[in-house]
C-alpha positions in Angstrom: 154.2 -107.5 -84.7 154.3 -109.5 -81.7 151.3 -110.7 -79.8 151.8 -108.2 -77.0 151.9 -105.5 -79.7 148.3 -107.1 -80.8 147.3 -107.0 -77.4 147.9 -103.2 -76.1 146.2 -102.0 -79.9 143.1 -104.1 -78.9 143.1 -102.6 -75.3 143.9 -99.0 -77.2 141.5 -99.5 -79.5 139.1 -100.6 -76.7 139.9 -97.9 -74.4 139.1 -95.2 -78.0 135.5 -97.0 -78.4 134.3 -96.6 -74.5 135.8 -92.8 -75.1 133.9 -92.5 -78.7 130.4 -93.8 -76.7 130.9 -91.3 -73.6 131.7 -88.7 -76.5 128.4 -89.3 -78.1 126.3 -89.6 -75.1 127.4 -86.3 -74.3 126.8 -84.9 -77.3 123.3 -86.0 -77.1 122.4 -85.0 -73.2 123.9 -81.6 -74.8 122.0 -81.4 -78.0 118.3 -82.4 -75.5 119.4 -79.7 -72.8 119.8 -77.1 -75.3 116.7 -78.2 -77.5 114.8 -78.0 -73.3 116.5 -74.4 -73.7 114.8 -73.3 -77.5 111.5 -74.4 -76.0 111.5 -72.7 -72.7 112.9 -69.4 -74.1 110.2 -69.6 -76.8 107.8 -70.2 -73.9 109.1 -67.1 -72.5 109.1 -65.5 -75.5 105.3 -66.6 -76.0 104.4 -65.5 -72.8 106.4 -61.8 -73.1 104.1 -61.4 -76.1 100.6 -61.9 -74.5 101.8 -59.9 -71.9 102.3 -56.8 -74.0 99.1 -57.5 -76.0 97.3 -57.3 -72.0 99.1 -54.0 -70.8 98.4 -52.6 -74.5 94.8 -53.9 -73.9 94.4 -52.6 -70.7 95.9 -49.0 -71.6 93.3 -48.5 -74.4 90.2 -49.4 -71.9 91.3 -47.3 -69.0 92.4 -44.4 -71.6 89.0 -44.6 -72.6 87.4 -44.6 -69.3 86.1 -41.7 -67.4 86.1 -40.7 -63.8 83.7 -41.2 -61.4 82.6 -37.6 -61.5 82.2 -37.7 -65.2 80.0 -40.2 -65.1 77.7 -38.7 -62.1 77.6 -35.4 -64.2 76.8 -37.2 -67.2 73.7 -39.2 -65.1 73.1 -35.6 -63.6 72.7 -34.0 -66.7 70.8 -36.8 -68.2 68.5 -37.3 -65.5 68.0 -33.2 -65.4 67.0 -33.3 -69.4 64.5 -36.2 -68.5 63.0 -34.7 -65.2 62.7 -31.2 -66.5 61.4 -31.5 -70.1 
């Protein structure tokens, strides 16, 4: 092996690390984008939940609410019970 053999493996060999480093760095901006991903879709996730739990929550208290004129009969008829005994 000459010396100009020695001297294109260095430069190969060179040329293989800077690709192995830009190789790794991308690797790791993937691996912190897709960890940014698993937390904002649990967020989302998180969030979906407490929404359900509200609408659930809110359909049992307005399932269990009455109307306005329900609740003026109901005073009526109380009121009548007090005013007439």
């Amino acid at each position: 092996m000459n010396l100009i053999d020695i001297f294109h493996e260095d430069i190969v060999l060179e040329r293989a690390k800077v690709e192995l480093r830009v190789g790794i760095a991308s690797a790791i901006r993937d691996l912190a984008i897709n960890n940014k991903y698993s937390d904002i879709s649990k967020g989302i996730e998180d969030k979906n939940s407490v929404i359900f739990a509200l609408k659930r929550n809110i359909k049992s208290v307005e399932e269990g609410l009455t109307g306005l004129e329900d609740v003026v009969n109901n005073l009526s008829t109380l009121f009548n019970k007090i005013h007439f005994k």
